[in-house]
C-alpha positions in Angstrom: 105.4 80.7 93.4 104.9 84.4 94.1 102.2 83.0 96.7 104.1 80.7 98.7 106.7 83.6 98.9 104.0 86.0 100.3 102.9 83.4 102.9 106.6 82.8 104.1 106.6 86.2 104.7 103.5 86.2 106.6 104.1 83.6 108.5 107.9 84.6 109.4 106.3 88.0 110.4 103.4 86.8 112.6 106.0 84.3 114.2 107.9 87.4 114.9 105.1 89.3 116.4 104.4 86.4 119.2 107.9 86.3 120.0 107.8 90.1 120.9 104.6 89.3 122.6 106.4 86.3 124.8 109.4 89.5 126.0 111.5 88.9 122.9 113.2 91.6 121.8 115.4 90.3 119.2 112.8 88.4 117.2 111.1 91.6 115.6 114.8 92.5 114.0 115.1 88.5 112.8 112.2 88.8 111.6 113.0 91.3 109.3 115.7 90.0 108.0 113.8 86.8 107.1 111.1 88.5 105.2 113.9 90.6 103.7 116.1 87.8 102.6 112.8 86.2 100.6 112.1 89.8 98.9 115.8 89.6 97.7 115.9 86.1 96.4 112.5 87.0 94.4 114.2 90.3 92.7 117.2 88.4 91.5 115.3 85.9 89.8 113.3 88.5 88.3 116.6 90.6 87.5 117.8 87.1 86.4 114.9 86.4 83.9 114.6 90.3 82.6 118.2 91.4 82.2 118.7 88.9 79.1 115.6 89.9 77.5 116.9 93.1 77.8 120.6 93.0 76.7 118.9 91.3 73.5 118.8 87.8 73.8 116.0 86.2 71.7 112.2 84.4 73.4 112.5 81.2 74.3 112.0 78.7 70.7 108.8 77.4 72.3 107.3 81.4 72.6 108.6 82.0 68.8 106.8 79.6 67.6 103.8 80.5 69.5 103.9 83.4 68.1 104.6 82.0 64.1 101.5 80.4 64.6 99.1 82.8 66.0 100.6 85.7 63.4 99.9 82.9 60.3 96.1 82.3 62.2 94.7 86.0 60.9 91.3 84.7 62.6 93.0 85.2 65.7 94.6 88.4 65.8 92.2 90.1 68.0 92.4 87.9 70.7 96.0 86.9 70.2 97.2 88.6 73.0 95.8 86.4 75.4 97.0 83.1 73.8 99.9 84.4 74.3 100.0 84.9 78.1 97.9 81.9 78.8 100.1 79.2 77.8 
């Protein structure tokens, strides 16, 4: 997803840029905004997704029990880590 939002971005940019090329003024400010407005909509999600974590609500069930069963597997408990963020 982080992609895709990059490449709007891009794209809403370089649009902007051949506007202002073509005499128009008013496109480098739209522009802006657009890119702006898809920076925005990214940070609430991520303020959406981190502010629970934070105020103390528990992982998701499906990451606890991730977790239950790489703790029991002491084999794993170097490489844990990873199994954990590769899901």
């Amino acid at each position: 997803m982080e992609l895709v939002n990059d490449e709007m971005g891009l794209i809403a940019a370089l649009i902007g840029i051949l506007f202002i090329i073509k005499g128009h003024n008013l496109a480098d400010p739209l522009a802006t905004i657009i890119v702006a407005t898809i920076i925005v909509i990214k940070a609430i999600g991520l303020f959406r997704e981190s502010i629970s974590l934070l105020l103390g609500r528990s992982p998701e069930p499906k990451l606890l029990s991730k977790i239950e069963i790489l703790v029991l597997r002491k084999e794993l408990w170097g490489s844990s880590i990873l199994i954990l963020l590769n899901p």
